[in-house]
C-alpha positions in Angstrom: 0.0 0.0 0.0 1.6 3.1 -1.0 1.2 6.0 1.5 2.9 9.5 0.2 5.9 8.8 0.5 6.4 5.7 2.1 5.1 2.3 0.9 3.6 -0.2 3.9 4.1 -3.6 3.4 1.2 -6.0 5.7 1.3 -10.0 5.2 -2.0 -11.5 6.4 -2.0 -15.6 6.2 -5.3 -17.9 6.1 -5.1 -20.7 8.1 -6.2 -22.5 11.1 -5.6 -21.2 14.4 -2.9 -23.1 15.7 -1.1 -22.7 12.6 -1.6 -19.5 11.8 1.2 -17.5 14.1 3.7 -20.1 12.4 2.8 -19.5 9.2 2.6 -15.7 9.3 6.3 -15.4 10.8 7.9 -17.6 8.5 5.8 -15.1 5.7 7.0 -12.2 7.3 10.8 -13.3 7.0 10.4 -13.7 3.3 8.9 -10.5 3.0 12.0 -9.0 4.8 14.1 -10.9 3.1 13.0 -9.5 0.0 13.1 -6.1 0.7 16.2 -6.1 2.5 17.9 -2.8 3.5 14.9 -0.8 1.9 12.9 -2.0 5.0 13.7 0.5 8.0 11.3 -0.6 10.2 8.1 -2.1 11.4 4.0 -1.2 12.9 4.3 2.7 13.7 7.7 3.4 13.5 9.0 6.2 11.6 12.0 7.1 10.0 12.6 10.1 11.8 12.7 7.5 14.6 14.8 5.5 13.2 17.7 8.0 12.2 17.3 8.8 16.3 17.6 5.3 17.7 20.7 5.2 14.9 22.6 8.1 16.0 21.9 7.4 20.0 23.2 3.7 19.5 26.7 5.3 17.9 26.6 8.2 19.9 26.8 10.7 17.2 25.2 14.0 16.4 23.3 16.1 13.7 23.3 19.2 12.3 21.3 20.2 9.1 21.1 23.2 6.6 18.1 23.4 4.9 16.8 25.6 1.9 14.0 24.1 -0.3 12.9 22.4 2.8 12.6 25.5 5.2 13.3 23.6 8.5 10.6 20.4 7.3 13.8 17.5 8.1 14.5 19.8 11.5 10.7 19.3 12.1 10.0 15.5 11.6 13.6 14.9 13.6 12.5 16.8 16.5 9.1 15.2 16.5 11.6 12.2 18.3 11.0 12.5 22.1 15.1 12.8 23.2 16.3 14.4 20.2 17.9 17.1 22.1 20.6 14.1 22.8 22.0 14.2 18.7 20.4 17.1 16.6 22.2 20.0 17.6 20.9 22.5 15.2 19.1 23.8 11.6 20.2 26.4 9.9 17.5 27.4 7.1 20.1 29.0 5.0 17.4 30.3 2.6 19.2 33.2 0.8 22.5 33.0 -0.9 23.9 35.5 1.3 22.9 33.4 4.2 24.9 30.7 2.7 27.5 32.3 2.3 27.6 33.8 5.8 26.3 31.3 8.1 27.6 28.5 6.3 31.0 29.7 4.6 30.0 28.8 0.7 32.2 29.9 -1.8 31.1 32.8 -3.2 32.5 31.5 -6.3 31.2 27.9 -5.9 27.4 29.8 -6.1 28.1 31.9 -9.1 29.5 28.8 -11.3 26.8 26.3 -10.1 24.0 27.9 -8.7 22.8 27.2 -5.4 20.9 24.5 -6.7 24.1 22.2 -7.6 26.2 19.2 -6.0 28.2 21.5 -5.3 27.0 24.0 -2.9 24.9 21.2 -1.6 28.5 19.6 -0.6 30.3 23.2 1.1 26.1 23.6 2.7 27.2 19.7 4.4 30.8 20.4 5.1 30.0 24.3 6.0 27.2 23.3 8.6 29.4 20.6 10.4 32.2 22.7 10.6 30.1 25.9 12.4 28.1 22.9 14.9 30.9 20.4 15.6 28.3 17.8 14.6 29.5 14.6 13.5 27.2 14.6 10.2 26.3 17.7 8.1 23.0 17.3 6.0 22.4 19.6 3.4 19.4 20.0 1.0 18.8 22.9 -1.8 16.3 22.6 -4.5 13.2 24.4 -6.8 10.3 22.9 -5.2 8.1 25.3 -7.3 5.4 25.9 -8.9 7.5 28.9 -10.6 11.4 28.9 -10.6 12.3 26.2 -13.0 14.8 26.3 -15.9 15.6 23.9 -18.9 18.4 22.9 -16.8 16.9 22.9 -13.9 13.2 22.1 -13.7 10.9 22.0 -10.8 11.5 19.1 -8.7 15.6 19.6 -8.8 16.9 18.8 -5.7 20.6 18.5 -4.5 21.5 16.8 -1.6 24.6 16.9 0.9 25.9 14.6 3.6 29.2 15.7 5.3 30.8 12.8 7.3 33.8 12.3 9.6 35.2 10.8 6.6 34.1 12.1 3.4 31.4 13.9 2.2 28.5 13.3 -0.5 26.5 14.8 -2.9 23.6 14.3 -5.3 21.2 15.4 -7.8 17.4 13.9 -7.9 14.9 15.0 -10.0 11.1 14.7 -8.0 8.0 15.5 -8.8 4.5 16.7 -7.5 3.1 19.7 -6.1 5.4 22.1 -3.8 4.6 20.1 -0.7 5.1 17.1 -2.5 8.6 17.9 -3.0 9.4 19.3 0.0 8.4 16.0 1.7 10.4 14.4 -0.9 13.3 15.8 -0.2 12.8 15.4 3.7 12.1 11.5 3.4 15.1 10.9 0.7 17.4 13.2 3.4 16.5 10.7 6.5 17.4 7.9 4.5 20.7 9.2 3.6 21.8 9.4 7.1 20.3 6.1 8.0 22.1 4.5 4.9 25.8 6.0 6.1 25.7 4.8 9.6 24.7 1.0 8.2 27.5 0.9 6.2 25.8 2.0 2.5 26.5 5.0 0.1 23.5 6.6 0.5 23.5 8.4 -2.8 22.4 4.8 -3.8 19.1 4.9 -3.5 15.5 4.1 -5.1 15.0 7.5 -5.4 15.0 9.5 -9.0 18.5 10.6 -9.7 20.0 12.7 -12.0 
């Protein structure tokens, strides 16, 4: 069942009573079998959630700068009862100039790119750690629209950035939908990133619409 902008997965078995608990587990496994790492988790969890139980586990922090977003990925993390223990702070760095200034990107970087690029979404990351001290910089700029598109870059472009102790990524996606639709997008896409990087994956590689 798809649910905007998550899909739910529920396994219902027919059998008789005293078989039926049996028979629905060993369902259940296959299903998650299946699905693997795209599963992150199961009844009412969320993925905001999740990302919290992740970084409390590892004992490591968040910081975010959001633009096309405007504070939505700060929202659904702080929705988390305790998650005044890792996110340490959003910075809706909205303007160029507030980019530049709160964040430290190249002026340069901005006037050969745009700030809807792979690259300022990278120095957004790096620049955010840096001012916090978190251990993860997320980053997101994009058009969410309806007006603002080019040829190059149509509604929907979204860039994101993910700054870890170690390296630091970047990526272009192309969504779609109505300006909400792509803000919540973005937000659900950005989550995933940082769950991805603390098991282990690349979290540019995703399911998501790339560009």
């Amino acid at each position: 069942r798809a649910a905007f902008p998550e899909i739910a997965v529920r396994v219902t078995v027919h059998a008789p009573p005293k078989d039926a608990e049996a028979r629905l587990e060993a369902a259940a496994s296959e299903v998650r079998a299946r699905i693997g790492t795209h599963c992150y988790g199961e009844g009412d969890t969320t993925m905001e959630q999740v990302v919290g139980r992740l970084l409390t586990e590892q004992g490591k922090t968040l910081a975010l700068a959001e633009s096309c977003t405007g504070g939505l990925i700060g929202h659904r993390i702080t929705n988390v009862s305790g998650s005044s223990a890792y996110f340490l702070a959003d910075l809706v760095t909205y303007s160029n100039a507030a980019k530049e200034s709160l964040l430290g990107v190249n002026p340069s970087t901005l006037a050969a790119h745009g700030a809807v690029s792979v690259e300022v979404a990278a120095e957004m990351a790096t620049g955010v750690r840096r001012v916090t001290g978190a251990t993860l910089g997320l980053a997101s700029t994009g058009i969410a629209g309806p007006e603002g598109g080019t040829p190059e870059k149509p509604v929907g472009t979204v860039c994101l950035g993910l700054a870890t102790p170690e390296r630091v990524f970047a990526q272009r996606y192309q969504l779609w939908g109505t300006r909400e639709w792509v803000k919540i997008l973005t937000a659900q896409v950005a989550l995933e990133w940082v769950r991805r990087v603390w098991l282990g994956f690349d979290p540019t590689v995703s399911v998501a619409r790339r560009r």
